[in-house]
Structures are given as structure tokens and as C-alpha cells.
C-alpha positions as CSV (number, residue, x, y, z in Angstrom):
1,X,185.3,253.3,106.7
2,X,184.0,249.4,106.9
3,X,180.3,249.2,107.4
4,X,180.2,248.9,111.2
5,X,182.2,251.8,111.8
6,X,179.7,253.7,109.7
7,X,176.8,251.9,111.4
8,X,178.3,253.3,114.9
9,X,178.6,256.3,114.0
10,X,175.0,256.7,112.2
11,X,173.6,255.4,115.5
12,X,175.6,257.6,117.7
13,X,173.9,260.8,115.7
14,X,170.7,259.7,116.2
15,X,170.9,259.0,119.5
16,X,172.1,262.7,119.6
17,X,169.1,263.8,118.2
18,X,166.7,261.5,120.2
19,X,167.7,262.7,123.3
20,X,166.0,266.0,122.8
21,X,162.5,264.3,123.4
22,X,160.9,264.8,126.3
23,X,158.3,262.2,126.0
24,X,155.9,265.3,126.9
25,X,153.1,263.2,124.7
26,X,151.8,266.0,122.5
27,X,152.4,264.0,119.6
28,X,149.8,261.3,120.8
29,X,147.4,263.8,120.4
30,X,147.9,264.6,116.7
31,X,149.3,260.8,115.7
32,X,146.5,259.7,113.2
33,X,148.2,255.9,113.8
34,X,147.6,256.2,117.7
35,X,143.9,257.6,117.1
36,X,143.4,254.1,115.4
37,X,145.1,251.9,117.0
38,X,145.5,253.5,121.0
39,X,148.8,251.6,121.0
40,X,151.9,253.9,122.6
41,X,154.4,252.2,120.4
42,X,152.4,253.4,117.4
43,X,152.7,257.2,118.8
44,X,156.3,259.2,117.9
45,X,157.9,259.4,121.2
46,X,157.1,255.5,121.2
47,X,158.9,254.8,118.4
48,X,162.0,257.5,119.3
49,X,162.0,254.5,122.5
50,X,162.8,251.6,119.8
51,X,165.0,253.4,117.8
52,X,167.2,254.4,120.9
53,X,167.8,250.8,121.1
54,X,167.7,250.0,117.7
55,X,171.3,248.3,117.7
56,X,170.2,245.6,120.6
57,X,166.9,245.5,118.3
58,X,168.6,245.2,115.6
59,X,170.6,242.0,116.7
60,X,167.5,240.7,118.6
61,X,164.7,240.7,116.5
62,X,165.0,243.3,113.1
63,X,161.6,241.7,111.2
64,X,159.5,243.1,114.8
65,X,161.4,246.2,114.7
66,X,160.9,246.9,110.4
67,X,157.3,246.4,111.7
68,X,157.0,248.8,114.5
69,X,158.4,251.3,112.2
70,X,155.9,250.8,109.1
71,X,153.2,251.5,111.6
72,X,153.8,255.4,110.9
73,X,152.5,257.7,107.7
74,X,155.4,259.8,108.1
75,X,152.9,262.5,108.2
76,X,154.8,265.5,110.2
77,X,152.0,265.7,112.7
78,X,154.0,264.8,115.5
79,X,157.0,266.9,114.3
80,X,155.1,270.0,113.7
81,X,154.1,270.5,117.2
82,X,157.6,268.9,119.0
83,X,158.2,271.6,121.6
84,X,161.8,271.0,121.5
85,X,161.4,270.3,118.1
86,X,162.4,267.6,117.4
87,X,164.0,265.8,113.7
88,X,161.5,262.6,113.7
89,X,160.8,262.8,110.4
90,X,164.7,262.2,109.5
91,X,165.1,259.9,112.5
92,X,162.5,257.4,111.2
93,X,163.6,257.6,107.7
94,X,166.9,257.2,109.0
95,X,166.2,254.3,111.2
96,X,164.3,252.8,107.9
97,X,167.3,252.8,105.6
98,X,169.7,251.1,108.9
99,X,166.9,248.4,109.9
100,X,166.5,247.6,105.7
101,X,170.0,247.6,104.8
102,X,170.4,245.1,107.8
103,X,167.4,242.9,106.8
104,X,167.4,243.5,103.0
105,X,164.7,244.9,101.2
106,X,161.8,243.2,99.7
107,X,162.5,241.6,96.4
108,X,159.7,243.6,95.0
109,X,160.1,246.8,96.6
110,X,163.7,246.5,95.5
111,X,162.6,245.9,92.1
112,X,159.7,248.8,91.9
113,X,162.6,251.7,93.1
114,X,165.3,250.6,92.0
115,X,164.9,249.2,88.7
116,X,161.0,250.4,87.6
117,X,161.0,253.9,89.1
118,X,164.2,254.9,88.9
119,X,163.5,253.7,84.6
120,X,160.9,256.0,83.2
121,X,160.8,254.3,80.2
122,X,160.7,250.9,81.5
123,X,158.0,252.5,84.1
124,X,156.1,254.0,81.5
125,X,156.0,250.7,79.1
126,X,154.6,248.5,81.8
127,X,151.6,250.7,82.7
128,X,150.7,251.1,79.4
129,X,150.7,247.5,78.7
130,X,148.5,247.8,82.0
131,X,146.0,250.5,80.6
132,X,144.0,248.2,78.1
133,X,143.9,245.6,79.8
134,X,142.4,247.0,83.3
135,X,139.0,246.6,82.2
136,X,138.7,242.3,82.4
137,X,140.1,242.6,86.0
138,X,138.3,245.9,87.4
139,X,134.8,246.3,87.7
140,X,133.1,249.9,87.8
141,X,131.7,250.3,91.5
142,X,129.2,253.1,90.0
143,X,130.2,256.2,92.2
144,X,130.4,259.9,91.2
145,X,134.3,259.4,91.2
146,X,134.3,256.6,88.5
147,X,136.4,254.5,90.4
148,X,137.0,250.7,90.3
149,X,137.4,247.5,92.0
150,X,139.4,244.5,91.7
151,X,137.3,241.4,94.2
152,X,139.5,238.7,92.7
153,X,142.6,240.6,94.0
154,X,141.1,241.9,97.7
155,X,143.4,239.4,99.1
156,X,146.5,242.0,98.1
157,X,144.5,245.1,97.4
158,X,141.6,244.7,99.9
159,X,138.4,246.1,99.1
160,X,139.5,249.6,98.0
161,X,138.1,251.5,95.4
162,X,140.5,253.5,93.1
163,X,141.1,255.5,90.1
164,X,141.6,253.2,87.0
165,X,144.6,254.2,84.7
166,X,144.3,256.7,82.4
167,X,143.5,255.4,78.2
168,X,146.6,257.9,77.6
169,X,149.4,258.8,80.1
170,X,150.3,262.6,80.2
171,X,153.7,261.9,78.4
172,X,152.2,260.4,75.5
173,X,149.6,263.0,75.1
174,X,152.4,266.2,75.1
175,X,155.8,264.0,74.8
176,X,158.7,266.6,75.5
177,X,157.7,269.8,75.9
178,X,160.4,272.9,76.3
179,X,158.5,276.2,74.9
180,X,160.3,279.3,74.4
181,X,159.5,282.5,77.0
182,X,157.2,284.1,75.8
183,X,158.2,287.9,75.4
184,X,160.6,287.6,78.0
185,X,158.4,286.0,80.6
186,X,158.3,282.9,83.0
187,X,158.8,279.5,82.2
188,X,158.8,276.5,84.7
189,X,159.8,273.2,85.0
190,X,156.5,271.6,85.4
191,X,156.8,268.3,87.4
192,X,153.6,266.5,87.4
193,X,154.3,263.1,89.3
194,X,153.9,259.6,88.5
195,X,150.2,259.9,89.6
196,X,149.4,263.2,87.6
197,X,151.3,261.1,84.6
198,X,149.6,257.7,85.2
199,X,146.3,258.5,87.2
200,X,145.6,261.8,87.6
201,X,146.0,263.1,83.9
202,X,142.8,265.5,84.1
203,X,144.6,267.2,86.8
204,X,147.2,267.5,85.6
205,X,146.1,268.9,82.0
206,X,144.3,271.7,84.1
207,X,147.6,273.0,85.9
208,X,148.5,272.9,82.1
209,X,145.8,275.1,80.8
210,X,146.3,277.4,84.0
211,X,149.5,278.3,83.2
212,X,149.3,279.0,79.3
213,X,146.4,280.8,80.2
214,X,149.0,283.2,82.1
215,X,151.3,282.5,79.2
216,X,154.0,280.7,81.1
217,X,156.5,278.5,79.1
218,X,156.5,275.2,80.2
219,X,159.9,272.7,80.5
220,X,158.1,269.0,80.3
221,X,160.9,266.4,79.9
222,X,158.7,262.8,79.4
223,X,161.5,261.1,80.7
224,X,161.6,262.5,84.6
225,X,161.5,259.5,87.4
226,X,159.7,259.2,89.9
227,X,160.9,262.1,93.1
228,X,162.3,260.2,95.2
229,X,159.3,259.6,98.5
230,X,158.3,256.2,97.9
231,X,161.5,254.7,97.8
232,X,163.1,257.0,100.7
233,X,160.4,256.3,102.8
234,X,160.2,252.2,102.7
235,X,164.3,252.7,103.3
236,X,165.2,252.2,99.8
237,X,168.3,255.0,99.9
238,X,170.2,253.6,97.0
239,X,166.7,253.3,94.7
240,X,166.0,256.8,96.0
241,X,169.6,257.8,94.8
242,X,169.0,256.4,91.2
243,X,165.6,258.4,90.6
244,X,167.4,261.4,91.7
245,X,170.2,261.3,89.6
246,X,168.5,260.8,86.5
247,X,165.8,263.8,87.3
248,X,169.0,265.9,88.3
249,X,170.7,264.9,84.7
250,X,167.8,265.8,82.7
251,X,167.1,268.9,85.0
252,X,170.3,270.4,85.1
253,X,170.5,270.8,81.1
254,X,167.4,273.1,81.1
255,X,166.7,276.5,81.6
256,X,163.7,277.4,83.9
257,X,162.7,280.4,86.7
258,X,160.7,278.1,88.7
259,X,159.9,274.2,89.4
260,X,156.0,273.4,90.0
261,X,154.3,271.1,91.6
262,X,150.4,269.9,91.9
263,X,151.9,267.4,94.3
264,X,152.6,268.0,97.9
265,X,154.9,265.1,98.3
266,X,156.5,265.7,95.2
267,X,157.2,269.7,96.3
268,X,158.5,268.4,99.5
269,X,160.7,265.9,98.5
270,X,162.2,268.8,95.9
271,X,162.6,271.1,98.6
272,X,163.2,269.5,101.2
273,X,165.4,266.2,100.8
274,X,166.6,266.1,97.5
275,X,169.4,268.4,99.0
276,X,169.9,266.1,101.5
277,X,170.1,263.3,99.0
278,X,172.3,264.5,96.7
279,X,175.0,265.1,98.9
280,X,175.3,261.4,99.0
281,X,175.9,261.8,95.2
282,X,178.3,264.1,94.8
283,X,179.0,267.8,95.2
284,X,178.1,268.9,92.0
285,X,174.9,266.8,92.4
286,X,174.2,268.7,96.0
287,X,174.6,272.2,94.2
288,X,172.2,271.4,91.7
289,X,169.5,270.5,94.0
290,X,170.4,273.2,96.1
291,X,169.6,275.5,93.3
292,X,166.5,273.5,92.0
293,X,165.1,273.3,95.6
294,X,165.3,277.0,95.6
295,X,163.1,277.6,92.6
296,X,160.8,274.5,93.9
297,X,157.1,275.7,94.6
298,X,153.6,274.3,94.6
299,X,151.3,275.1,91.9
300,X,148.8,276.9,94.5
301,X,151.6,279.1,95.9
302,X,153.2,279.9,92.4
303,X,149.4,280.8,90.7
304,X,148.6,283.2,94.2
305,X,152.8,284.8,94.8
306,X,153.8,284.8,91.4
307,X,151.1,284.9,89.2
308,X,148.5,287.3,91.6
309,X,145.6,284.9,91.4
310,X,143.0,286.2,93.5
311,X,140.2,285.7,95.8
312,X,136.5,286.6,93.7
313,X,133.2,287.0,95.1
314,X,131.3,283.9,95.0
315,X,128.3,284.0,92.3
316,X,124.7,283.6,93.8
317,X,123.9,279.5,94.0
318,X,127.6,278.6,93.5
319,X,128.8,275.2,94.9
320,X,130.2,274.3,98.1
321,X,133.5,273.1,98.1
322,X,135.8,272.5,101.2
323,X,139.8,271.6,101.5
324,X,141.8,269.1,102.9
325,X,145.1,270.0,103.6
326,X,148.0,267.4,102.6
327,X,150.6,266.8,105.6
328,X,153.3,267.4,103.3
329,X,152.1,270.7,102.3
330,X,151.0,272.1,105.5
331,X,153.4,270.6,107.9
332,X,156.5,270.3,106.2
333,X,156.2,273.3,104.4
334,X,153.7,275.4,105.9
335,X,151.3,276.0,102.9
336,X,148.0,277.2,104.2
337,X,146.4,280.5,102.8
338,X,147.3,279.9,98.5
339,X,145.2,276.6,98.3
340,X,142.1,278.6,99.3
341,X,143.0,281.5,97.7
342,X,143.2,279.2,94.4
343,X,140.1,278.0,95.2
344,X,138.1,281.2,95.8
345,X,139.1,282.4,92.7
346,X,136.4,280.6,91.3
347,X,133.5,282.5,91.6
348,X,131.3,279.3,90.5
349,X,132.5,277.7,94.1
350,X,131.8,278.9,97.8
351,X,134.5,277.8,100.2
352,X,133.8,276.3,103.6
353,X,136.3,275.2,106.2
354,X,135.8,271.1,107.1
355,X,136.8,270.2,110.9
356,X,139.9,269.1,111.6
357,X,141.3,269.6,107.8
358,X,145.0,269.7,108.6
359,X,144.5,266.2,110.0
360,X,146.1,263.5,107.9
361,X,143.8,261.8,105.3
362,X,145.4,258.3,106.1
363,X,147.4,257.7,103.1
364,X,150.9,257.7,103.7
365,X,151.6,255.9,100.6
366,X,152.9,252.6,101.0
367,X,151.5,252.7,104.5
368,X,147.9,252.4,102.6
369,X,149.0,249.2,101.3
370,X,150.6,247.6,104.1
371,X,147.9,248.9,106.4
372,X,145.0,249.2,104.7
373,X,142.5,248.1,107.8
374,X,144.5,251.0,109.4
375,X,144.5,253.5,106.4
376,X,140.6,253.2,106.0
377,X,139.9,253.7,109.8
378,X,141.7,256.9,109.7
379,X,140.4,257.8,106.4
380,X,136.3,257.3,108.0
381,X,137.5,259.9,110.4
382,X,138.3,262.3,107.3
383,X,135.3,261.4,105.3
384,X,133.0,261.8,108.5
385,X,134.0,266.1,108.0
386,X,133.7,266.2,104.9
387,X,130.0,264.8,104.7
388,X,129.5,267.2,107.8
389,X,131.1,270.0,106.3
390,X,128.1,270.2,103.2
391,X,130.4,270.1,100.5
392,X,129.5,269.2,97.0
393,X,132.9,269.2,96.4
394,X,136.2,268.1,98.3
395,X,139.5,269.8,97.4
396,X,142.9,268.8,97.6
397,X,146.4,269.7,96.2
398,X,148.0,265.8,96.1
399,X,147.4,262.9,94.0
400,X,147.7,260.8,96.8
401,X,145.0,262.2,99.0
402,X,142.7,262.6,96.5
403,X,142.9,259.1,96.1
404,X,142.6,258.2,99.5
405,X,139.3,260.7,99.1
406,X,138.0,259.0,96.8
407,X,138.0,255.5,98.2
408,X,136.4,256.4,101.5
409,X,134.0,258.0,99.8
410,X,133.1,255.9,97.3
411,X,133.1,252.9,100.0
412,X,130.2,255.1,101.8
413,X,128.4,256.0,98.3
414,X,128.8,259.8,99.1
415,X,127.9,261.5,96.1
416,X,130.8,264.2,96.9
417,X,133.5,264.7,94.2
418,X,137.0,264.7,94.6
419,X,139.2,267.5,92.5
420,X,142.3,269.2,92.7
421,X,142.7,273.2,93.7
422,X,143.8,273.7,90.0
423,X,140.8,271.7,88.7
424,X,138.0,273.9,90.1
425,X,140.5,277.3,89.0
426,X,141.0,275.8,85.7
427,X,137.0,275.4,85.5
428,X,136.5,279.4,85.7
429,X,139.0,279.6,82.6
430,X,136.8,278.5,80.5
């Protein structure tokens, strides 16, 4: 098949699944992007408008159409309340991977997912040759998060404050790690993420302690890539396809019950397209992820159906802690009740519900770099609930949100922490 035949073809299908929209305009009322910008090309049904002329676009002006498509966190929000329900999510990552195999990607993206991602030990060489020497280009912005700032580079980075890089990555710290069951019981892969490797160790040393404390064996290959979402989403299929393959050769040589994640885009990209994926691969490839998909959960979920992790009492005085809920958790895969459950199993903690705490934190990954002004205007709106809520303590259950958590509220000197589910459980095993 030459490459316009394909490229018919591809357009033809989604043109299928476009049609379905009714352009009833629930989706404007969810769209974090639209509640920023009030722009109906930012909202879904907006986009689904370009992208059903996305080969005339295509020919006309492909730069202005790459850039009507970035404006989007892939966030579900629209999808999850689609009366006809329809696929956006795969239509805009589809329409991605057409427009940038047209236009090319950029060099550096193409580099970063293809070539650093998809090489773990290339990727885990170059940050920590970064790690040491962090400290003569960040400065400390003094908040109760410990992040940092970088003013000679707020011409790339803006003016956000982030978590540095850890001294020690989580690989170095536990290198390969495949314990036998113990007396017959449960052992899981345990895939932490680049940010739970790079950023987030602390977090990802409490999931650890969790589930020795319930004597689960861990799998923990150092040499796992990155899942798959950042290069997916930016249109990057054949980077995608490389990070895959080597987490599906190191994978399928292991035994496990379950795979676990304290990352909702990592759990949804498991579940949810590395099926999808791997057909592209080959069939062996697609029965593999079938199989590891199956056995793919999120930490909270595993700890609350598996484990039996319960709701306690909370102690007189305890702390008041709140939850946001990540868009990959709740709306792609409909995790609600196990996060707070985690959570309340901490009777040093009192749980209260924020406002609006399904709505999306602003994020979106490389949509916070691209659209920063954008990504910090949404993220005000998230930071405003959690100050109203009382909270001395905001929860999450992804890497990525709790950094977009703790820049908006370190930029307004809140003195509220940011912490995983499995952080503030972790605490009461002590």
C-alpha cells in the first residue's frame, strides 16, 4: 500500500467516526482549554470541524493546523460526557500522527522519543549528569514544596516553579529487583514512571514500602522506557513504537500477577493503548499487551480490591487533606472511590471533597510547555479550590499533576503540600 493510499484510507475512517458529533456543545462546558481561552476552535467539537477537513488543511496550511491541535490536554473531559459518545481522544491522536508525519517532527521531540526515551540507559545517563549540576542554574524559591526556579531560562521554561531532580534516581537506589513470592503470594510488576524514577523518588519509595508491608514481591527491571504518552500524544507513533517494544521485551520474560501503577497516565496508557500500539508491532507483540493490559491496575485500586485497604476513623485533630482527581484516572478509566479509600485509611488525615475535583489540573504534559500562559490559567482555577477547600494537604495519584500542584501553589506562596495517595497511606505504616 504506497503512502497516499494509506493516507486515504486513515482519513476516510476518521471521517466515519467524526460524523457521529452532533456539535450539541456539552464539551464546551467541561473543555478546560475553552474556559481559558473562550475560543470555539479550542472546544472538541471545534476541533472534530478541522480535522474533517484535515486533507484540504493539510495541503493548505499544515503549521496552523499542528497548532490548532496542540491547543488541547487530551484530557477526556469532552469524551467522557459525548452523548453519542464519541472517539476524540483517538481522533486527535490520530490526526496528530497524520498532520506530523506530513510536516515532520521537531528535531528535538524526535530526538527526546525516539532516541532518549525509547534508551533507558542513555535516558538515565543524561539526567544524572543533570542531577549535580542543577544547583548553579536553579535557585530555591523557599516554598513548603522545596521547589525551584531557573530566571535565566524563563525565556523556554517561563516562570514555573518545579521539583528539582532527585540526588539518586529510583533505579540506582534498588537496580533490578525480581523477589521471589513470598509463601505462594502476590508479586507485581511495579512500573514507577520516568517521573517516579527521576522526580518523584519519595513517592515512589512509599508505594514500595506499601507493598512489602503486605508482603508482595516486587518485579523492578531498571531498564523499562518510558510508557509510551508523551511521544503518542505530540504524534510521535514510531518513538511511541520503540518505547513499547523494549518495555514489552523486558516484560514478557517475567513472571508477575499484576502490573502497578502510582501513575495515572502511565496505567492508562498500559491499559488502554498499548494494545492498540502493539498491533502495529506485530501479533505476538499485540497478545502480550493484551495480557499485560489485563493485569494493569493503579496502585490505589490494587491496595483497596486486592489488598482490602480500608477506610479508618479519623483520629481527633488529624489533618485535612483533599483530592484531585487525574483525567486519566477518572475519565479514561473511571477510578473514583479507591483513591479516597487509600487516603482514609490514614487515621492521622481527615478527608474533604474540593469543588470541581474531577476538573483537569492543566497539565497535559507537553501542553504545559507549549502553553504555559494557558496551563497556569487553568491551573489558578484548580488552586483557587484547593485553598477554598481548607486543606493542609492536597492529594493526588499522578506525577504529573502533582507537579502542576506544586507550581501554582508555590507561585501563590500557599503553604499547602502536595503528596501522593500512597504517601499519606505509607505515613500510617510507620
Amino acid at each position: 500500500m504506497n503512502n497516499l493510499q494509506e493516507l486515504a484510507q486513515r482519513l476516510m475512517a476518521l471521517d466515519d467516526k467524526i460524523s457521529a458529533c452532533m456539535r450539541c456543545g456539552m464539551c464546551q462546558a467541561v473543555c478546560p482549554m475553552f474556559g481559558a481561552s473562550g475560543q470555539e476552535a479550542d472546544v472538541a467539537r471545534g476541533k472534530l470541524f478541522l480535522i474533517n477537513n484535515l486533507a484540504h488543511m493539510l495541503l493548505d496550511d499544515p503549521q496552523a493546523l499542528a497548532d490548532k491541535l496542540g491547543r488541547c490536554l487530551l484530557c477526556s473531559s469532552c469524551q467522557a460526557v459525548c452523548p453519542p459518545g464519541v472517539e476524540i481522544m483517538y481522533i486527535f491522536r490520530e490526526a496528530r500522527e497524520l498532520v506530523y508525519n506530513y510536516l515532520g517532527l521537531n528535531p528535538i521531540k524526535k530526538f527526546i522519543f525516539g532516541i532518549l526515551l525509547a534508551n533507558p540507559g542513555l535516558f538515565n545517563f543524561s539526567m544524572r549528569m543533570g542531577a549535580p549540576v542543577q544547583g548553579l542554574l536553579f535557585k530555591k524559591t523557599g516554598d513548603v514544596q522545596g521547589t525551584v526556579c531557573a530566571p535565566m531560562f524563563n525565556f523556554m521554561l517561563g516562570d514555573r516553579h518545579i521539583r528539582p531532580l532527585a540526588k539518586k534516581p529510583l533505579h540506582a537506589i534498588y537496580g533490578n529487583v525480581d523477589e521471589p513470592r513470598k509463601a505462594g503470594g502476590i508479586k507485581v510488576a511495579f512500573f514507577y514512571g520516568c517521573m517516579g524514577d527521576k522526580m518523584y523518588v519519595d513517592m515512589s519509595e512509599a508505594c514500595i514500602k506499601a507493598l512489602r508491608h503486605h508482603n508482595v514481591a516486587l518485579f523492578m527491571p531498571a531498564e523499562l522506557a518510558c510508557c509510551g504518552i508523551p511521544a503518542v500524544c505530540s504524534g510521535d507513533v514510531k518513538g511511541m513504537l520503540k518505547e513499547l517494544k523494549k518495555n514489552l521485551d523486558i516484560m514478557g520474560k517475567a513472571d508477575f500477577d499484576y502490573v502497578v501503577t502510582p501513575c495515572a497516565s502511565c496505567t492508562s496508557t498500559l491499559k488502554e493503548l498499548w494494545p492498540e500500539y502493539a498491533a502495529r508491532i506485530g501479533k505476538a507483540e499485540q497478545r502480550l499487551a493484551e495480557d499485560i493490559s489485563s493485569k494493569t491496575m493503579d496502585i490505589n485500586v490494587f491496595m483497596v480490591e486486592v489488598l482490602g485497604v480500608k477506610p479508618q476513623e479519623p483520629k481527633e485533630g488529624a489533618t485535612v487533606v483533599t483530592y484531585h482527581d487525574p483525567c486519566h484516572l477518572v475519565k479514561s478509566l473511571g477510578v473514583r472511590t479507591e483513591p479516597r479509600a487509600v487516603l482514609e485509611a490514614n487515621p492521622g488525615y481527615k478527608f474533604t471533597e474540593m469543588d470541581e475535583h474531577d476538573r483537569c489540573c492543566g497539565c497535559g504534559g507537553s501542553f504545559n510547555l507549549f502553553h504555559y500562559d494557558y496551563s497556569r490559567q487553568i491551573g489558578q482555577r484548580k488552586r483557587d479550590n484547593v485553598v477554598a477547600s481548607g486543606a493542609k494537604v492536597v492529594t493526588t495519584s499522578c506525577p504529573a499533576c502533582m507537579m502542576q500542584l506544586e507550581d501554582v501553589l508555590s507561585q501563590n506562596r500557599d503553604p499547602i503540600k502536595v503528596k501522593h495517595t500512597m504517601q499519606i497511606y505509607a505515613e500510617s505504616l510507620d
